[in-house]
Backbone bond lengths (Angstrom), bond angles and torsions (degrees), N, CA, C in turn:
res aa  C-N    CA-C-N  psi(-1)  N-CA   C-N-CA  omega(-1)  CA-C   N-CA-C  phi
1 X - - - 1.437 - - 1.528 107.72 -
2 X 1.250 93.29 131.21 1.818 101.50 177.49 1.836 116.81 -104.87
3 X 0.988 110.96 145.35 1.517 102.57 160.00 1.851 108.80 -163.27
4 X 1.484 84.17 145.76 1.739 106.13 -179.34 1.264 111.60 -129.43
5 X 1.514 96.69 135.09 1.820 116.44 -173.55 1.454 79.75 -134.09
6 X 1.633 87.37 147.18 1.522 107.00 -169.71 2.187 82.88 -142.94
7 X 1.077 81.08 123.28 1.541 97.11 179.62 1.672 119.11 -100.46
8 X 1.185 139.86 106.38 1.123 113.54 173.47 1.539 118.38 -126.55
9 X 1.586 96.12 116.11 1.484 126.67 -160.83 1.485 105.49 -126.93
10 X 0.970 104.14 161.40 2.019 100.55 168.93 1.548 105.54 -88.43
11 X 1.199 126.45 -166.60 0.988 129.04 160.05 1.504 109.25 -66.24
12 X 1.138 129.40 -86.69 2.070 138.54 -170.00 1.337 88.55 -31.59
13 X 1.758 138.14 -56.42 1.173 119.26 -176.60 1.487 136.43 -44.45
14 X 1.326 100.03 -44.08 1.648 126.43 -168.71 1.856 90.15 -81.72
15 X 1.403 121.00 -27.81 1.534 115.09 -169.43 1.809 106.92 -72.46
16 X 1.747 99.93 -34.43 1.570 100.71 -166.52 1.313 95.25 -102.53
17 X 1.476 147.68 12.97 1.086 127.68 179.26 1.834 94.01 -100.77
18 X 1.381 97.98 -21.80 1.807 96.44 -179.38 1.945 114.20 -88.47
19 X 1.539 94.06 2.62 1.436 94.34 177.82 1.612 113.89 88.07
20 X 1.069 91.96 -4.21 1.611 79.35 -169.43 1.966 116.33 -94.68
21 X 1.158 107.09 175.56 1.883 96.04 -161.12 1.512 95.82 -82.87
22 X 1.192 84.52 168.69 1.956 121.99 163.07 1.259 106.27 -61.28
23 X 0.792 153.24 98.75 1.664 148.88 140.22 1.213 130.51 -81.49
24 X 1.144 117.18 7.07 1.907 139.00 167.71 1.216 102.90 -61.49
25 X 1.199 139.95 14.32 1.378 124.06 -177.11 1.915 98.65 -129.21
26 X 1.148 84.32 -26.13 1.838 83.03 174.63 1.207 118.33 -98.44
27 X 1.257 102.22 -23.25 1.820 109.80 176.79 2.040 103.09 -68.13
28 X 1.254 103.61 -36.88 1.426 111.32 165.67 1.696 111.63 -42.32
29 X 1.108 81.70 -62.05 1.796 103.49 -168.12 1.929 105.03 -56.68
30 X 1.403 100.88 -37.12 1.563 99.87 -172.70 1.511 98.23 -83.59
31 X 1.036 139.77 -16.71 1.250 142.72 -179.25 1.623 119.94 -82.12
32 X 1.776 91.30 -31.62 1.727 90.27 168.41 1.337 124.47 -81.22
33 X 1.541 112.29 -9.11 1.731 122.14 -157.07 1.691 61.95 -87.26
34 X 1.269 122.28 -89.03 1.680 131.21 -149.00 1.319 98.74 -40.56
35 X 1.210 137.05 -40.67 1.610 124.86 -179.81 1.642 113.66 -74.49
36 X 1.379 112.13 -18.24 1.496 110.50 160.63 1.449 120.53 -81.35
37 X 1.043 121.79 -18.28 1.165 119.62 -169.63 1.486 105.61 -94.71
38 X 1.353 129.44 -13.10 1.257 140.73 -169.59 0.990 120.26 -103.14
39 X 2.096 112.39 -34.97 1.586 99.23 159.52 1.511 107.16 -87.33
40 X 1.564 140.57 3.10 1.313 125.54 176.53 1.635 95.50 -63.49
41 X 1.316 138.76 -72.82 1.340 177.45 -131.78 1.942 71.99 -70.56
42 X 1.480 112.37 -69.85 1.751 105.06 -155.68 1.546 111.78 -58.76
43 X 1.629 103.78 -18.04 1.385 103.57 -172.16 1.568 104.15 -50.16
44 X 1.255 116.90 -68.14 1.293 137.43 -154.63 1.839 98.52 -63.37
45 X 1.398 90.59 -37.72 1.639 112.72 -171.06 1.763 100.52 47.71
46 X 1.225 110.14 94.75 1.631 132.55 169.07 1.708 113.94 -131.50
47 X 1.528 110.36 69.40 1.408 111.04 171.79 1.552 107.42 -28.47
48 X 0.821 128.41 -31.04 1.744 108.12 -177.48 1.743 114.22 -88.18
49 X 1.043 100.87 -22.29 1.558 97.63 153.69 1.301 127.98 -97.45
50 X 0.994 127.27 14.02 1.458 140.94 148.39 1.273 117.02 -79.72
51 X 1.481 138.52 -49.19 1.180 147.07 123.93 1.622 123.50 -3.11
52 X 1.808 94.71 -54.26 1.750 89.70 -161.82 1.895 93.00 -89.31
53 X 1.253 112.59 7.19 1.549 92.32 -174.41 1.753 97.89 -94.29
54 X 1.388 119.02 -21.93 1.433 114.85 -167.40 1.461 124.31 -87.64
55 X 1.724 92.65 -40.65 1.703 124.57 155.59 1.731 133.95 -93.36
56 X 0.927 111.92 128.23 1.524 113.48 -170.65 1.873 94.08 -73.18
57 X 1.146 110.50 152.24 1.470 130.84 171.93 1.429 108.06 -33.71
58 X 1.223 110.14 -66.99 1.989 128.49 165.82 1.549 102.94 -19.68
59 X 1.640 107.28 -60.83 1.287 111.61 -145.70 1.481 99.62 -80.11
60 X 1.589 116.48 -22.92 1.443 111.79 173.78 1.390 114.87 -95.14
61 X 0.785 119.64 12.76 1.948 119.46 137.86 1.272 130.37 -80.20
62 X 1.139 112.21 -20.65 1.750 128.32 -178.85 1.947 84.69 -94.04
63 X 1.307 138.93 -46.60 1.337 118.52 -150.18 1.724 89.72 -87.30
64 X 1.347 125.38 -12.31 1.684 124.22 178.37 1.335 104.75 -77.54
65 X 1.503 95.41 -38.69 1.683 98.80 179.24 1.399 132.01 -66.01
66 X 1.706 117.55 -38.66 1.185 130.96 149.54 1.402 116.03 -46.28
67 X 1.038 130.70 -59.21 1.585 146.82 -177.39 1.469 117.31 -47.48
68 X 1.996 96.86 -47.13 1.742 95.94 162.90 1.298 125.11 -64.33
69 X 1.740 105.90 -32.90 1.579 111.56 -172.54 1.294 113.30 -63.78
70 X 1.391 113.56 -44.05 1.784 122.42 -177.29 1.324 106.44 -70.63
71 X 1.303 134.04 -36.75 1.731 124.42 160.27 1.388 115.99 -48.65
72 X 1.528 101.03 -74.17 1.601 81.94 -178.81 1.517 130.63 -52.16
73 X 1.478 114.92 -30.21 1.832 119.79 169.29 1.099 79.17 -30.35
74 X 1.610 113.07 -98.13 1.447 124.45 -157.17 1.323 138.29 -14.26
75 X 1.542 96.55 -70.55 1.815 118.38 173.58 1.703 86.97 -55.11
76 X 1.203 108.20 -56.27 1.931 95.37 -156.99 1.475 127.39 -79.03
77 X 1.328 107.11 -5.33 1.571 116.17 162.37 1.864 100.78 -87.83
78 X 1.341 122.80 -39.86 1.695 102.76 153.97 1.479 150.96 -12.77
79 X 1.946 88.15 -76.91 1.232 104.00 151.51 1.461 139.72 -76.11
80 X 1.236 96.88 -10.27 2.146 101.68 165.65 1.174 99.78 -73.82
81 X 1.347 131.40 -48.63 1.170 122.43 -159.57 1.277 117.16 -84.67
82 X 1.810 119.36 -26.27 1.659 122.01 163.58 1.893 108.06 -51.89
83 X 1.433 111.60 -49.62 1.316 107.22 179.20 1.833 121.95 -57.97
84 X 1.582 89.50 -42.17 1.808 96.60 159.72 1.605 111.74 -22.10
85 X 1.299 88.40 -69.29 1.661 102.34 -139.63 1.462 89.66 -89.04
86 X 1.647 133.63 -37.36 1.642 109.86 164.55 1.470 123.01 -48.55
87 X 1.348 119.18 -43.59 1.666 120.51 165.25 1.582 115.28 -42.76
88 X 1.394 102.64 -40.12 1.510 99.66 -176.02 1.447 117.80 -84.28
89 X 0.904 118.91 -10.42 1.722 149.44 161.85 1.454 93.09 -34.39
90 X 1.899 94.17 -88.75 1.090 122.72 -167.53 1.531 121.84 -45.97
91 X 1.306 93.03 -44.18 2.093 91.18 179.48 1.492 114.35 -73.62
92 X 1.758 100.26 -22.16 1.667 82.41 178.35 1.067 121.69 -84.56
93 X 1.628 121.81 -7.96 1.854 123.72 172.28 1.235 90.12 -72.85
């Protein structure tokens, strides 16, 4: 047995009919700290401190580190595959 209910509520409706709180007033609030902190940061405009406020130091060694790994994939499935296809060159002359 199947069944579908299709509700149509807004969000705030569906929030207070389930009891649960308002948080529109802090989500405000977290949105103004991050928009201050983002045009302080643009003044100067220093991508790496824009970086270091969102990502911890840690995490931008792991995102250089990822970044090297996916280059070389890249570049190095290139060149596997240029050597591929010169071998295959070669056997078919």
């Amino acid at each position: 047995m199947k069944f579908t209910i299709e509700v149509d509520a807004t969000p705030k409706e569906v929030r207070e009919s389930l009891g649960l709180p308002d948080i529109s007033g802090i989500q405000d609030r977290i949105l103004e700290r991050i928009e201050e902190k983002v045009m302080a940061t643009i003044e100067t405009y220093d991508p790496v401190k824009l970086l270091k406020m969102f990502v911890p130091e840690e995490g931008t060694r792991i995102l250089s580190g990822l970044q090297k790994t996916v280059f070389e994939g890249v570049l190095g499935g290139r060149k596997s595959k240029r050597k591929q296809d010169s071998k295959k060159d070669k056997k078919s002359t």
